[in-house]
N, C-alpha and C positions, 0 to 999 in steps of 0.2 A: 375492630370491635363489632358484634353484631350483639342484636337484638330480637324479640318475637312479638309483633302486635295481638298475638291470643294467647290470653290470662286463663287461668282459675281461679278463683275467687279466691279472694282474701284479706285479712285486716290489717288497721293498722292499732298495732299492739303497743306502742309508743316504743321508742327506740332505746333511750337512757343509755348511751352510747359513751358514760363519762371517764373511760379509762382509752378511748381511743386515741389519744394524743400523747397516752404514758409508755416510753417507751422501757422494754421488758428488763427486771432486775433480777438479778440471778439469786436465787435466797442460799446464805452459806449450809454446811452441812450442820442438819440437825443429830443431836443428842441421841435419836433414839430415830429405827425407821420400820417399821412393821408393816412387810411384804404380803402381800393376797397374793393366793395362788386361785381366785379365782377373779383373772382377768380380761375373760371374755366371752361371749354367749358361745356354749355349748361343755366341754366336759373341763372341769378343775384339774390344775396339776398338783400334783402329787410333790409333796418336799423332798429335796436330794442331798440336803443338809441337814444337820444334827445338832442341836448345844453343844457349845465348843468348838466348832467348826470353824476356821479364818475364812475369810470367804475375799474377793476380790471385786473394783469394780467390772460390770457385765458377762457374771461367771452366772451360768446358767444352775439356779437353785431350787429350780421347780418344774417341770414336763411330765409328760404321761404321750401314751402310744395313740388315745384318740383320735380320729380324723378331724372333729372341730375342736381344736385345740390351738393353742400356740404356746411357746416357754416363758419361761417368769423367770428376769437376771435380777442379780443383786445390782442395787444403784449406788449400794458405799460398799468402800471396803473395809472392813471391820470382825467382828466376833458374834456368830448367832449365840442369845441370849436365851432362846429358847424358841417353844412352838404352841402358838397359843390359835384358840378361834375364838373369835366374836362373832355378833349377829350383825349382819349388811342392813342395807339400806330398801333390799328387795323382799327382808324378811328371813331369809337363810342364814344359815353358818356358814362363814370364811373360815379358811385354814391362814394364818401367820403365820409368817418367819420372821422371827425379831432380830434385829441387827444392833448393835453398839457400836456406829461408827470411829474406826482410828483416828480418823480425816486428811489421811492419808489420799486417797483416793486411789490408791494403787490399781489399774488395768487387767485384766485377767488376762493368763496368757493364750486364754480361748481366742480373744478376740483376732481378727483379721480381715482385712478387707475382702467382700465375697468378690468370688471368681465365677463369672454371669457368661458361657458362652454359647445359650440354650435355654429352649422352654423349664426344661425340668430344673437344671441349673438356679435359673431362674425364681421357679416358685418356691428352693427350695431355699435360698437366700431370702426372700423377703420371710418364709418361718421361721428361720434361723434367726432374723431381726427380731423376732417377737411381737413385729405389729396387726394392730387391730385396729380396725375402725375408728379413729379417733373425733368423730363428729358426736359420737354420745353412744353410737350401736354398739361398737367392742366387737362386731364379726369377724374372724380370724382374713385379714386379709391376703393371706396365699392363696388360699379359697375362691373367692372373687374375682381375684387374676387368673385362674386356672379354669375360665368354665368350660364347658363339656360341648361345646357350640361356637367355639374358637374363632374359626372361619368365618361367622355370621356377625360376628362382632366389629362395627366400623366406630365405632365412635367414642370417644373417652372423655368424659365429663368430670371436671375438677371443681367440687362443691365449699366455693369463698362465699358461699353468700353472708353467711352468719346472722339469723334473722330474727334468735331469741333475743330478745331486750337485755340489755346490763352487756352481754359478752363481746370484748372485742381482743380475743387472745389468738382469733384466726385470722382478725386484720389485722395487729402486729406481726405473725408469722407472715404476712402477703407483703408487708416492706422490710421487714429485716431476715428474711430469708428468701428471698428475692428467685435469688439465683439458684437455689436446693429446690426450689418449686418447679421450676424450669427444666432442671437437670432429671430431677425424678420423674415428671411428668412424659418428656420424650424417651429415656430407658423404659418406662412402663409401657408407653405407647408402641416401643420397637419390639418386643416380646408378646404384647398384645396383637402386635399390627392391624392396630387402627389407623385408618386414613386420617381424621380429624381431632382435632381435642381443643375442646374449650374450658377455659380459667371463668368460670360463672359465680361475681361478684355482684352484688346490688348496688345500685348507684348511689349510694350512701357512703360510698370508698370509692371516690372519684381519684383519691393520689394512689390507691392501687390499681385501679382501673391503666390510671397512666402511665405508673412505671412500669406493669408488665407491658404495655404497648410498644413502651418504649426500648424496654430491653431485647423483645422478642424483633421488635426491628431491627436495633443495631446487629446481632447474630444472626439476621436473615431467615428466621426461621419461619418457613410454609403452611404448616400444617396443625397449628399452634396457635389460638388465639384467644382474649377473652369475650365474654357474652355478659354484657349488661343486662343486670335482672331490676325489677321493680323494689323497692324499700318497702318491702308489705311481709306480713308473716302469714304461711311459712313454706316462703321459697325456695328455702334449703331443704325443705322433707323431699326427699329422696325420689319420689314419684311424681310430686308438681315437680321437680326440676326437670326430672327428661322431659316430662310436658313442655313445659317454657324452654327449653334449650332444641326440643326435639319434632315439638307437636306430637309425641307419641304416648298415648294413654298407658297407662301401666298399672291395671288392677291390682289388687290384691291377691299373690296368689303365685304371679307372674314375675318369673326375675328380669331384671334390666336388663343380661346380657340375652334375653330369650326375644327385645328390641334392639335387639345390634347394641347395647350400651352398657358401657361399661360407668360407675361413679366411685367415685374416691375424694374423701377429706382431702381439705387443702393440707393442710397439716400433716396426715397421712404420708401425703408426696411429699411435702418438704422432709419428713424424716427420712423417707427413703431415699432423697437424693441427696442428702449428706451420708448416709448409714452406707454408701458407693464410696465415698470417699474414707471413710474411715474404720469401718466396720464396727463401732459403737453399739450395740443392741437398744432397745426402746428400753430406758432406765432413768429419765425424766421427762418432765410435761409443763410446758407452757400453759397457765391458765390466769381467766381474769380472778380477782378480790375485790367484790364491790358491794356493795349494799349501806345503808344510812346508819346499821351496828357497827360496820368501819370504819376505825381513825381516819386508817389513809390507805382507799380505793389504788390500785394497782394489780399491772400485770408482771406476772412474776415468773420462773424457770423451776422448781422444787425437784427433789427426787422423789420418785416413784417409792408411796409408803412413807414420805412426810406424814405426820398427823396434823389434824385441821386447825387444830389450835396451833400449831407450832405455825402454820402458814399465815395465822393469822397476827398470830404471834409481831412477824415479820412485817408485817399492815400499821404494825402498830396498837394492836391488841383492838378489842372491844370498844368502841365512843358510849354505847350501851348496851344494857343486857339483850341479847338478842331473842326475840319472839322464835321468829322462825329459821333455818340452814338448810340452805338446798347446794347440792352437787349437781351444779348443773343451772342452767336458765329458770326464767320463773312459768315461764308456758308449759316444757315438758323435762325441768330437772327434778329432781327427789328429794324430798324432804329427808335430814336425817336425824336420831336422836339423841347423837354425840359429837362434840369436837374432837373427840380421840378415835375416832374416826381417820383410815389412811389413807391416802391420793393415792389413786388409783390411774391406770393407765386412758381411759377415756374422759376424767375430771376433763371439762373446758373452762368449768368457772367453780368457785365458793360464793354463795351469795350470803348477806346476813343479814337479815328485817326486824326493825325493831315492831314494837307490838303496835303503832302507826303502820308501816307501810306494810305490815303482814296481815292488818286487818281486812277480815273477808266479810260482807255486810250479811247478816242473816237473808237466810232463803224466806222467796215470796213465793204465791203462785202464778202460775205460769199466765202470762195476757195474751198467748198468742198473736206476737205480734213478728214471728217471721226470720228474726234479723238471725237466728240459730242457721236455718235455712240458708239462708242469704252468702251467711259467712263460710259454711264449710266449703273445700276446693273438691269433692267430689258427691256435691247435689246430696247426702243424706237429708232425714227429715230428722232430727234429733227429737222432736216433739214428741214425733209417731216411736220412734224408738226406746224414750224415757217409760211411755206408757206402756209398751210392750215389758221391757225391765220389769216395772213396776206390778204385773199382771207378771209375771216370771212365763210369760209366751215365747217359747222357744221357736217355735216356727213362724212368730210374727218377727221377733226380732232377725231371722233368719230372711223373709221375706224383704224386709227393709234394709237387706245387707249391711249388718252391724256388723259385719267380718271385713268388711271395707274401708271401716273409720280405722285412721291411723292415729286416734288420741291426740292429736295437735291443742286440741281446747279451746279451737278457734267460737266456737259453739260456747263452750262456759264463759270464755271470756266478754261476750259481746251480751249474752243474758241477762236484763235489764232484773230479772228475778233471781238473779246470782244462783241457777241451778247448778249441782255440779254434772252436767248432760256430758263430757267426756267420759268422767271416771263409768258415771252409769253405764256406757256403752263397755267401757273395757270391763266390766259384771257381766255385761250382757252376752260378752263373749263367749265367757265360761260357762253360761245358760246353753249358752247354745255345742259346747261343744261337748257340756255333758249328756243333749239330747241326743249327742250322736247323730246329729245332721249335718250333712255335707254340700 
């Protein structure tokens, strides 16, 4: 196990870590499952099914020719009932595919275990898989494995930290998929040909800490090990982590593999070192259920295009009405405006806040007293940036590299004057890129 004595700065967000001892229940097959075909940054795929269509599980029912792209399978086997959109959670239209499952679960006879004897091989099975970024980005992960700078790339970092509050659906996956983390982790590594790769967990999951230790020593493996990170938020954001795992700055702007580094969800890898063994496509998700509107707080397995209610359903409904629903943690998940709403292939959690714990105290003004400062992990001034916003100064906010903040909230959160100084920043962006300054 290693460690980095040099930090960036960061808070402590409180952990509320109360479903990490529940181990994960599989929810049976729901009634109805309404597939997105937009499930991941960059272009939507296109439906390959019809009303009335039988469809199978992992039969691929959605692609397009895009390069940032990946396919969308069906996760029951059943009868599309039609094709619908709705509005996301980002403010756009989704395309549906509605399923009626049989609960049959029948396998499509697409499926097969890939045959990996090569780069391209290679990237062209993890597309085949369907995965993406499953820490909350959704980035088509063939893409990632595939950089353009191959050679220069030594290092593969596996991001267990899990640092948003309430979620612990990627430290369930760290003890009960144990060995799938493992296994995908060095087939990625061997294609990659990275010298190194670290399982980088916070020490707040001291029994995954130790049972990767321990398994990675009984198998003997060299080149393989995990990196104890700090219990602070947020040291899973993708840029402090190379830092803490790496010592290497990595601006905005700048990809990881353009520092020798490669990163990848835990989760991520545990899918793909199962999806080796079986050839299964990404067609359910392990995610937390927590919040004080839930009966009963659990982590669960759903298909891909559950509805929110229906997962919730399986919680044991509502304890009460809930204020607020985010997909996703409470620092950087998404508020949404339905429970019919469908799980989606990057969900890590449902959270549900009654109108206690989702109360946001009205804004003061600002006492300048720093702690904004203090808290962000790459030194902005949030102060100087709010007023730039607020003055619509494109080249000021440009100056004070607002193109830098990664929206963590580390800033909003610690705000004695409950500003919201994140979102302001991600406004400020838009200032700035409609000045057309680079």
């Amino acid at each position: 196990m290693s460690s980095n004595a040099k930090h960036l700065h960061s808070i402590d967000a409180g952990h509320y870590k109360n479903t990490a001892g529940c181990e994960t229940e599989v929810m049976p097959i729901p009634d109805i499952v309404k597939i997105s075909m937009s499930q991941n940054i960059g272009a939507p795929c296109k439906p390959l099914v019809k009303k009335g269509d039988e469809v199978k599980v992992g039969q691929v029912i959605g692609d397009t020719d895009a390069f940032v792209s990946v396919p969308v399978h069906a996760s029951v086997s059943g009868t599309v009932t039609g094709i619908e959109t709705q509005r996301n959670a980002m403010g756009g239209m989704d395309t549906l595919v509605v399923i009626e499952p049989d609960k049959k679960q029948e396998l499509s006879e697409e499926i097969k275990v890939p045959e990996i004897t090569d780069m391209d091989s290679f990237v062209a099975a993890v597309r085949a898989s369907g995965l993406v970024g499953l820490g909350g980005a959704s980035f088509p992960t063939h893409i990632k494995f595939n950089p353009k700078n191959k050679d220069e790339v030594d290092t593969f970092i596996i991001n267990g930290a899990e640092c948003e509050p309430f979620i612990t659906s990627d430290h369930r996956t760290m003890l009960e998929d144990t060995q799938n983390v493992i296994d995908g982790a060095l087939e990625i590594m061997k294609y990659l040909e990275t010298s190194q790769g670290y399982i980088a967990i916070e020490e707040n999951k001291p029994d995954a800490i130790a049972l990767f230790d321990k398994m990675i020593a009984e198998q003997g493996i060299t080149n393989l090990k995990t990196f104890k990170l700090q219990a602070r938020y947020p040291k899973g954001a993708e840029r402090v982590l190379i830092y803490e795992v790496t010592g290497k700055e990595c601006p905005a702007g700048v990809l990881p593999a353009d520092l020798g580094v490669i990163v990848s969800n835990v989760t991520s890898v545990a899918f793909f070192g199962q999806y080796l063994k079986d050839g299964i496509p990404l067609i359910k998700k392990r995610m937390t259920v927590d919040g004080d509107a839930v009966k009963t707080p659990k982590n669960i397995i759903a298909p891909i295009g559950t509805l929110i209610h229906d997962v919730i359903g399986f919680c044991g409904g509502y304890k009460t009405a809930p204020k607020k629903i985010l997909m996703g943690g409470p620092m950087m998940g998404r508020a949404i405006f339905s429970d019919q709403m469908p799980i989606v292939k990057n969900n890590n959690a449902i959270l549900a806040f009654s109108e206690e714990q989702a109360y946001i105290p009205e804004e003061t003004a600002c006492i300048n007293c720093g702690r904004c400062h203090q808290a962000c992990p790459f030194n902005l001034l949030p102060t100087g940036l709010a007023e730039a916003y607020e003055n619509h100064d494109a080249q000021m906010l440009s100056d004070l590299q607002v193109m830098q903040c990664m929206e963590c909230g580390s800033c909003s959160f610690v705000c004695p004057a409950r500003r919201p100084l994140a979102f302001m920043n991600k406004l400020g962006k838009g200032i700035v890129k409609e000045a057309g300054i680079k």
